[in-house]
Biopython code that builds the backbone (N, CA, C, O; Angstrom):
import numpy as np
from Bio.PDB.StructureBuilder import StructureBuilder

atoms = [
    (1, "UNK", "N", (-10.504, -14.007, -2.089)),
    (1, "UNK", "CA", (-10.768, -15.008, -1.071)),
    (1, "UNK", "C", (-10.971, -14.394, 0.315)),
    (1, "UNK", "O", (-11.636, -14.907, 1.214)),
    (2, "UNK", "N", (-10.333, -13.261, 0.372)),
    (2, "UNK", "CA", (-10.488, -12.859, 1.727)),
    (2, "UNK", "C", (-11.653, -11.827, 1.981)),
    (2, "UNK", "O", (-11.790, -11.163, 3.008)),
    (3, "UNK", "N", (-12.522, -11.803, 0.799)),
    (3, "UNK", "CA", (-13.551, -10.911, 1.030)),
    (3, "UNK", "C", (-13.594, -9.755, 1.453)),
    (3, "UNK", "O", (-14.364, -9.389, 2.341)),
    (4, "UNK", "N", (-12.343, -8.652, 0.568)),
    (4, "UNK", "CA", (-12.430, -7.394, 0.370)),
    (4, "UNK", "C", (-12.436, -6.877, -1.067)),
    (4, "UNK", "O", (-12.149, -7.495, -2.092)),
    (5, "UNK", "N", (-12.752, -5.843, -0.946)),
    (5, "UNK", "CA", (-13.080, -5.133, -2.619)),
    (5, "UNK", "C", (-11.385, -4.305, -2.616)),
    (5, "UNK", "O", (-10.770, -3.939, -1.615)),
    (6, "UNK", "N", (-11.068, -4.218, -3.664)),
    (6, "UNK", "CA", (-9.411, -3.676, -4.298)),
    (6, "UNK", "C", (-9.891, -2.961, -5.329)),
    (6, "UNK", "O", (-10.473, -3.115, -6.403)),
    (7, "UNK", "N", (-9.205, -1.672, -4.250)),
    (7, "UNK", "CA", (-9.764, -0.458, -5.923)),
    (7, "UNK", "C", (-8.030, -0.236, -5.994)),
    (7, "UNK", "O", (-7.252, -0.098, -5.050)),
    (8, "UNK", "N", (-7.798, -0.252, -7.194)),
    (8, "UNK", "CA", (-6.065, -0.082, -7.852)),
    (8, "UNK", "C", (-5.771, 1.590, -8.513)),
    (8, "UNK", "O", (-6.108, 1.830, -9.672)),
    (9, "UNK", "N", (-5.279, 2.406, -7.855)),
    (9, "UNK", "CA", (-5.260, 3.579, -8.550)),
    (9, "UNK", "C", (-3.813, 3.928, -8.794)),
    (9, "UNK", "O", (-3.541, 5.050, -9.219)),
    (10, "UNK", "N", (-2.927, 3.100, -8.568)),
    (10, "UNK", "CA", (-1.486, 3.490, -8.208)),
    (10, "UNK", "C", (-0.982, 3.158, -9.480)),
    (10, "UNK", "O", (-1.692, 2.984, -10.470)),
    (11, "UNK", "N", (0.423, 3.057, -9.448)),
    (11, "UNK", "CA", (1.318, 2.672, -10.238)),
    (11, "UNK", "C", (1.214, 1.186, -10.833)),
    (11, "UNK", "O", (0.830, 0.309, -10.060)),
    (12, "UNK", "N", (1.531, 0.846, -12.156)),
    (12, "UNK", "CA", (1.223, -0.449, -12.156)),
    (12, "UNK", "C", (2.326, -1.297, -12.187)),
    (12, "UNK", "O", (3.020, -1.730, -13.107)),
    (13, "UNK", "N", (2.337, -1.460, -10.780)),
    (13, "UNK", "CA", (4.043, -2.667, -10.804)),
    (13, "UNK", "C", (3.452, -3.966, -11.254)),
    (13, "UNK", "O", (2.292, -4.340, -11.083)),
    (14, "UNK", "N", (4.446, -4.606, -11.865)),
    (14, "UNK", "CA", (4.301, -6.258, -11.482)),
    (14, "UNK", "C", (5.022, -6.747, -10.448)),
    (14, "UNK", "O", (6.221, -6.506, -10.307)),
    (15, "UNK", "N", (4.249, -7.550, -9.564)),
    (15, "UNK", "CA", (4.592, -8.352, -8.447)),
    (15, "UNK", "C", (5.452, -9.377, -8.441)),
    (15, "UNK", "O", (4.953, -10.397, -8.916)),
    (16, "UNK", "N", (6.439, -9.474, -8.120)),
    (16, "UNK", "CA", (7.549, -10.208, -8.080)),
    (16, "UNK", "C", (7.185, -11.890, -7.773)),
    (16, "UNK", "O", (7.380, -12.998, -8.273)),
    (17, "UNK", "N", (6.466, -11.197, -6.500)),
    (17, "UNK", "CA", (6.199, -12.735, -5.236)),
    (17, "UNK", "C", (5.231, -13.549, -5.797)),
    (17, "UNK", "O", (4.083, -13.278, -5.445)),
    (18, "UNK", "N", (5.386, -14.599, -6.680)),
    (18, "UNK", "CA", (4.259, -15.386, -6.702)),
    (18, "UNK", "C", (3.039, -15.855, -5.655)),
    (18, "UNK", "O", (1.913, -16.256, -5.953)),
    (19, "UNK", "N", (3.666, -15.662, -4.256)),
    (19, "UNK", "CA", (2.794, -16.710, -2.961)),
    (19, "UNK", "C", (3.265, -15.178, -2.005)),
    (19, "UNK", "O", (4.343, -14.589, -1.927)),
    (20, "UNK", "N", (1.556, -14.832, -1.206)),
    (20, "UNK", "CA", (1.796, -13.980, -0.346)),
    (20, "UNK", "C", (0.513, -14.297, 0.688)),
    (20, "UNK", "O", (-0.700, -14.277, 0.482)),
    (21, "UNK", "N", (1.425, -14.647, 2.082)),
    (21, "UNK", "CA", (0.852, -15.564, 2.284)),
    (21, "UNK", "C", (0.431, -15.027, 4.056)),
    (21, "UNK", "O", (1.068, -14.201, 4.710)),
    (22, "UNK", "N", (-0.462, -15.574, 4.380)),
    (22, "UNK", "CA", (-0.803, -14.586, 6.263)),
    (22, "UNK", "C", (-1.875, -13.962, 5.699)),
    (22, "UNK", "O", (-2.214, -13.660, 4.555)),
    (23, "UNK", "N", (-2.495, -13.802, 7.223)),
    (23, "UNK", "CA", (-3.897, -12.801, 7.684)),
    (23, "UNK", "C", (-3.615, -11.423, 6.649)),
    (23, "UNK", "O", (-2.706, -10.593, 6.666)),
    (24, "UNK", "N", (-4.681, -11.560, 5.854)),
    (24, "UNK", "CA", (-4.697, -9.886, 4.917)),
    (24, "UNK", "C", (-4.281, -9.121, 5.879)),
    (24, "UNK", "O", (-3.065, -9.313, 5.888)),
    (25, "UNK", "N", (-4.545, -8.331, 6.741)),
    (25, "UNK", "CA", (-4.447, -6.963, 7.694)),
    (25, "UNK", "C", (-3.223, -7.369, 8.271)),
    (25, "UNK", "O", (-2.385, -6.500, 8.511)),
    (26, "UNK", "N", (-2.901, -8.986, 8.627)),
    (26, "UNK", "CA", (-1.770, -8.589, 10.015)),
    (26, "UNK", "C", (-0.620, -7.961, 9.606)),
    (26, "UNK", "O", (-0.319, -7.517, 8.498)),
    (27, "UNK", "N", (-0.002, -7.982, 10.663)),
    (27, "UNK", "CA", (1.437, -6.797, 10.505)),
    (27, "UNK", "C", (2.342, -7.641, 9.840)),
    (27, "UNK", "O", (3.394, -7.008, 9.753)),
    (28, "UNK", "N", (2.507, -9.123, 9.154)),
    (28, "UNK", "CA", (3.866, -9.447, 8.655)),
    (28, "UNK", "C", (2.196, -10.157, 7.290)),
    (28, "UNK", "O", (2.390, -11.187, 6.644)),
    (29, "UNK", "N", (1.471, -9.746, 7.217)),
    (29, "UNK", "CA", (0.496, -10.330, 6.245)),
    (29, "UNK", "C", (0.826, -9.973, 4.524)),
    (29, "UNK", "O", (1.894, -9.561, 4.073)),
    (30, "UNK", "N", (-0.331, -10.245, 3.824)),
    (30, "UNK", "CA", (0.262, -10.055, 2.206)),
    (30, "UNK", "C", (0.563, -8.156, 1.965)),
    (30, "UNK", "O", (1.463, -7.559, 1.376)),
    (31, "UNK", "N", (-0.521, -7.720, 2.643)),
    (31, "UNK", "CA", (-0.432, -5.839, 2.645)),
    (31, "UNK", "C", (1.063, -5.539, 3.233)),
    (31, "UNK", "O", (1.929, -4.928, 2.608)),
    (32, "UNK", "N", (1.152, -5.862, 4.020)),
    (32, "UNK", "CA", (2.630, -5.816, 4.839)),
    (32, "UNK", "C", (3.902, -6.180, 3.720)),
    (32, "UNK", "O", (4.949, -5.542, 3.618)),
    (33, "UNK", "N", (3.592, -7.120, 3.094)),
    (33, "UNK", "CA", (4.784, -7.635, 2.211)),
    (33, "UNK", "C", (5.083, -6.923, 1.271)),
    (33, "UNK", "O", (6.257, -6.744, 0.945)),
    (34, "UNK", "N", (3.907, -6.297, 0.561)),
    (34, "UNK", "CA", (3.628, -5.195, -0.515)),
    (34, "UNK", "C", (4.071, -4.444, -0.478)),
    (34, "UNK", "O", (4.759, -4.066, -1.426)),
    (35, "UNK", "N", (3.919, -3.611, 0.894)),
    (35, "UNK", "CA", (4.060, -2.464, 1.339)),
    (35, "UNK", "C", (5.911, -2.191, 1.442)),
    (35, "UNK", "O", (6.434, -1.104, 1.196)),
    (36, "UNK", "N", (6.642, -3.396, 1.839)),
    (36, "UNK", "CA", (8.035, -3.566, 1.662)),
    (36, "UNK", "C", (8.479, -3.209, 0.665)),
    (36, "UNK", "O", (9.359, -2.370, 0.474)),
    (37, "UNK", "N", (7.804, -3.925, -0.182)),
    (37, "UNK", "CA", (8.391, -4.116, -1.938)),
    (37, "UNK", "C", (8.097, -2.491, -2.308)),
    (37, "UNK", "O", (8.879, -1.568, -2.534)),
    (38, "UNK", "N", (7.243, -2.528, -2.286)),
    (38, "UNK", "CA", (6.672, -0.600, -3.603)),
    (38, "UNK", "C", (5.875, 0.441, -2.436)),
    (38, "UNK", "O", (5.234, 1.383, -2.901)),
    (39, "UNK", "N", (5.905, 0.327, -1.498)),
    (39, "UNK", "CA", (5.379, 1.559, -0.375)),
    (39, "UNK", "C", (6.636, 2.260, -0.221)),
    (39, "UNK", "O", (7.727, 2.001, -0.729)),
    (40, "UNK", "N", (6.220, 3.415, 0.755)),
    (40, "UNK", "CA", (6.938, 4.469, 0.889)),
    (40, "UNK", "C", (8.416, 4.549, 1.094)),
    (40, "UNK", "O", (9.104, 5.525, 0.797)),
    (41, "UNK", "N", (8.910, 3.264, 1.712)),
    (41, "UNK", "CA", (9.894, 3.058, 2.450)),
    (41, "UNK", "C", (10.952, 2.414, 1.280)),
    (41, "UNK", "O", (12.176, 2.330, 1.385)),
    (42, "UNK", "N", (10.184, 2.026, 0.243)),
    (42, "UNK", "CA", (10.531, 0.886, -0.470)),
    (42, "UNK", "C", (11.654, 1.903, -1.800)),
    (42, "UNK", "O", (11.518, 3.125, -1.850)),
    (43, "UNK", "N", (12.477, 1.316, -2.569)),
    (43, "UNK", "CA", (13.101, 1.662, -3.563)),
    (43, "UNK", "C", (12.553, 2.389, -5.025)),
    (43, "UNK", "O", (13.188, 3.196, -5.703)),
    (44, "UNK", "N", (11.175, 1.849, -5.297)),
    (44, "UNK", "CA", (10.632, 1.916, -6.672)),
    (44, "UNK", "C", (10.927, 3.491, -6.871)),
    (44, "UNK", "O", (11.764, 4.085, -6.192)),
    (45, "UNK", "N", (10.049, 4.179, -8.006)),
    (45, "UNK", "CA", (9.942, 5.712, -8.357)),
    (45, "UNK", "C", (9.001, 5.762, -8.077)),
    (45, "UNK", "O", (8.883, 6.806, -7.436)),
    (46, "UNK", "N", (7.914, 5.157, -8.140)),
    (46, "UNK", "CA", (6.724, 5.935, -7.578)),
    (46, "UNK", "C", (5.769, 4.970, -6.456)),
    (46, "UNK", "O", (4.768, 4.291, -6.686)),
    (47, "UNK", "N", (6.449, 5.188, -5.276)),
    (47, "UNK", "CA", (5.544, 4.205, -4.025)),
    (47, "UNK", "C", (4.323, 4.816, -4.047)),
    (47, "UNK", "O", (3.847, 5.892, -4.408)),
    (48, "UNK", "N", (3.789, 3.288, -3.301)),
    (48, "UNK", "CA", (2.392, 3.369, -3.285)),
    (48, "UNK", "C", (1.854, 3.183, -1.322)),
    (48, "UNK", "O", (2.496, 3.033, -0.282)),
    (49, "UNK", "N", (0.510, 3.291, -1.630)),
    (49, "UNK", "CA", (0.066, 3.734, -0.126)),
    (49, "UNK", "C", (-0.972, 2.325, -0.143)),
    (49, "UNK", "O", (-1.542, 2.137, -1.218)),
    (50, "UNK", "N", (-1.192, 1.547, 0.727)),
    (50, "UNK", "CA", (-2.434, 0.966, 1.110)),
    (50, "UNK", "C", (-2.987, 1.105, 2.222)),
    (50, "UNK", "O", (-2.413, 0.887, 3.289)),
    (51, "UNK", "N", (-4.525, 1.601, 2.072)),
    (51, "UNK", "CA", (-5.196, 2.110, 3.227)),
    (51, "UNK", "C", (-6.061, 1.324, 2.918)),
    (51, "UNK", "O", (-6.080, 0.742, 1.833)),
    (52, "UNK", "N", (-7.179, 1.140, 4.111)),
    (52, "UNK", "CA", (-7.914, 0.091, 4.249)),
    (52, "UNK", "C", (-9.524, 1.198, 4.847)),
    (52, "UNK", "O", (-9.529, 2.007, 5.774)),
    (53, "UNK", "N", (-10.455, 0.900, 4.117)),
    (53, "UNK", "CA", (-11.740, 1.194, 4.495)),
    (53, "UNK", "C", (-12.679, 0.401, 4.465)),
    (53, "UNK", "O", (-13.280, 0.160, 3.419)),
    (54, "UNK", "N", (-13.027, -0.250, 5.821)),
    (54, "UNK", "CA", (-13.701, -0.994, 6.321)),
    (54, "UNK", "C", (-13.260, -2.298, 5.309)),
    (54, "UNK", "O", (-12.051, -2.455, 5.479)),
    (55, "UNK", "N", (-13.745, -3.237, 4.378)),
    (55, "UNK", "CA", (-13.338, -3.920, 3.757)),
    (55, "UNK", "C", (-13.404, -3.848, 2.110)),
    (55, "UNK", "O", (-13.961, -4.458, 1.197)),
    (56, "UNK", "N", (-12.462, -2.689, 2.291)),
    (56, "UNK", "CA", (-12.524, -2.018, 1.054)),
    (56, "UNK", "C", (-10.601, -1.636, 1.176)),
    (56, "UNK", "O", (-10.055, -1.087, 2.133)),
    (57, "UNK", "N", (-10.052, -2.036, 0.147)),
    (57, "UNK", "CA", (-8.338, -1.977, 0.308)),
    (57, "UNK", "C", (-7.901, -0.740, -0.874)),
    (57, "UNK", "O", (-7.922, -1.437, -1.888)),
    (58, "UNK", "N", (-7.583, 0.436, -1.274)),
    (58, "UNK", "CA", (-7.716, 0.987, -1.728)),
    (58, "UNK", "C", (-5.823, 1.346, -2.020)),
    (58, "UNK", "O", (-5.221, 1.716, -1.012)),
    (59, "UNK", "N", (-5.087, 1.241, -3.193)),
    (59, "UNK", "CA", (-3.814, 1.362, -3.565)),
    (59, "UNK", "C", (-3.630, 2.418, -4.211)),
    (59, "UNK", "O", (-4.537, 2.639, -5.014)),
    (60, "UNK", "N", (-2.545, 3.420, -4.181)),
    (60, "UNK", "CA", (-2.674, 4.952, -4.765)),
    (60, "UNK", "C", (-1.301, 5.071, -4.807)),
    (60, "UNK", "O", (-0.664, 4.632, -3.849)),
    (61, "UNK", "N", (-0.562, 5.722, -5.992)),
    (61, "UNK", "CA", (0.715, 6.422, -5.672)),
    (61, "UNK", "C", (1.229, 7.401, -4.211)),
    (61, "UNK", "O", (0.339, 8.161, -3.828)),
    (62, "UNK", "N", (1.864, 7.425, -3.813)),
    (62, "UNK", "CA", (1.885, 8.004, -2.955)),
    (62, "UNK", "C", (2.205, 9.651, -3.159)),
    (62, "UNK", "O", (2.880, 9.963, -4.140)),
    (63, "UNK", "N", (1.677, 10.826, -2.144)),
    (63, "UNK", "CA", (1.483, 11.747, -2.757)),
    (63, "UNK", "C", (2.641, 12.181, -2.117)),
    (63, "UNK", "O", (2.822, 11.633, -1.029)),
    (64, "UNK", "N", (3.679, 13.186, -2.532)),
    (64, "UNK", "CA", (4.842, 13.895, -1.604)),
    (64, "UNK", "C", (4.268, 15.219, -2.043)),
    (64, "UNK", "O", (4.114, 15.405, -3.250)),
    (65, "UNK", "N", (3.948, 16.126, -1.204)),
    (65, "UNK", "CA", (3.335, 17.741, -0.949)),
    (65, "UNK", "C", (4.250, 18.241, 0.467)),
    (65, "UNK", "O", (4.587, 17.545, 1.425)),
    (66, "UNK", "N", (4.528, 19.805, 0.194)),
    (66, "UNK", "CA", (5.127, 20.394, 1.340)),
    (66, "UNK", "C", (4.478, 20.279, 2.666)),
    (66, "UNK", "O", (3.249, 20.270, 2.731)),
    (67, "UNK", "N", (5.112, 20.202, 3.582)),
    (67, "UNK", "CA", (4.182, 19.908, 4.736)),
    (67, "UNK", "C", (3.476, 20.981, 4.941)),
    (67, "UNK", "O", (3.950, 22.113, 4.839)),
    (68, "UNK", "N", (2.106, 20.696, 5.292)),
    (68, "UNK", "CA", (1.029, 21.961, 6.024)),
    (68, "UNK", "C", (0.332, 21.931, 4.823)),
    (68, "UNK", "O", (-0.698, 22.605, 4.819)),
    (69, "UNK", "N", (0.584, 21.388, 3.895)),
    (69, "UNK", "CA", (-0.762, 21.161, 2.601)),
    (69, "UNK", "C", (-1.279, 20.782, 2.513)),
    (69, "UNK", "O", (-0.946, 19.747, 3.091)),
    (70, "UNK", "N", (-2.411, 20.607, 2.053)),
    (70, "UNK", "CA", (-4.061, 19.949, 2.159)),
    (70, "UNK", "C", (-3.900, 18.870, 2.341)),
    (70, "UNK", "O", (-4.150, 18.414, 3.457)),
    (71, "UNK", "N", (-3.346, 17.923, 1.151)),
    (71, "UNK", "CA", (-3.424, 16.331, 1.126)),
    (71, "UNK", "C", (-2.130, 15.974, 1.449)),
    (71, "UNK", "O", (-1.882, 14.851, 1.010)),
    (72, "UNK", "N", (-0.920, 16.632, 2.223)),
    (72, "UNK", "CA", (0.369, 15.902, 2.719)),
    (72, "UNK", "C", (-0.054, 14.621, 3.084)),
    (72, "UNK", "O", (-1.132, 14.679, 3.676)),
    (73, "UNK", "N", (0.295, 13.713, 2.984)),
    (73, "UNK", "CA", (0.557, 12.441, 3.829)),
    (73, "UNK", "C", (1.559, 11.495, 4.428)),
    (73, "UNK", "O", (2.148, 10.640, 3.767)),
    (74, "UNK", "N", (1.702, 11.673, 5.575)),
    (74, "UNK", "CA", (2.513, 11.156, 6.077)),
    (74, "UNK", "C", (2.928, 9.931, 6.407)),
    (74, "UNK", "O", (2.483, 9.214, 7.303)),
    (75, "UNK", "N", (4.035, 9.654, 5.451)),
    (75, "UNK", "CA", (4.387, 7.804, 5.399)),
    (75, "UNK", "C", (4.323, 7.504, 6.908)),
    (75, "UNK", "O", (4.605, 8.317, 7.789)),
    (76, "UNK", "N", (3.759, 5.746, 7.167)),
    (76, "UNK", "CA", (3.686, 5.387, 8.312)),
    (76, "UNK", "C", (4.272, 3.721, 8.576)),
    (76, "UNK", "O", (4.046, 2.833, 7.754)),
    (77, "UNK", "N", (4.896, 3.536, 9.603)),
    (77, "UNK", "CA", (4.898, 2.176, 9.888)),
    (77, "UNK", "C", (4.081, 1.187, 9.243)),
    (77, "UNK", "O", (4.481, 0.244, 8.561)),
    (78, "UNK", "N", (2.487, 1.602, 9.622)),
    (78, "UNK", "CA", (1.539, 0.417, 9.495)),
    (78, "UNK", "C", (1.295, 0.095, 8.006)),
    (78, "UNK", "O", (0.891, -1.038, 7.743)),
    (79, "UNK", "N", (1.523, 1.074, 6.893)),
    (79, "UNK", "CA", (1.112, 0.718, 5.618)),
    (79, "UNK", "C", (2.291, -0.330, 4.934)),
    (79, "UNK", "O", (2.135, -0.776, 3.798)),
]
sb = StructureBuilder()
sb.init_structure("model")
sb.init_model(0)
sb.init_chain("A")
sb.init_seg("    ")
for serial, (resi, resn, name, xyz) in enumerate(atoms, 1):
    if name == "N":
        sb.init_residue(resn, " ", resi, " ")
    sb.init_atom(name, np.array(xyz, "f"), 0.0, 1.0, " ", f" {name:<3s}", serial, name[0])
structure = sb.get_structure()
């Protein structure tokens, strides 16, 4: 409905929340809620990352690498 493409490469949780609800992007929106539940910050075994390209939403395990390595990524607030 909100007219972005979802490529899923991550872990395959099932979603708890039946209703997720707010502006896709904003900061308390459905990405935001997600991001609570199974992102970096979150409890699961294997968090996930959502990054956003142009309107393209793209979900990935999250990668943990020593710092100063190619693809480190560094967990952030906004995801």
């Amino acid at each position: 409905k909100a007219g972005y493409e979802l490529v899923w490469m991550g872990e395959d949780y099932p979603v708890q929340k039946r209703v997720l609800s707010g502006e896709f992007e904003a900061n308390d929106g459905p990405i935001k809620q997600l991001s609570e539940d199974y992102g970096p910050n979150s409890r699961v075994e294997k968090p996930l990352t959502f990054t956003f390209y142009k309107k393209t939403l793209v979900v990935e395990n999250l990668k943990y690498e020593q710092r100063g390595a190619a693809q480190y990524i560094q967990p952030s607030e906004s995801n």
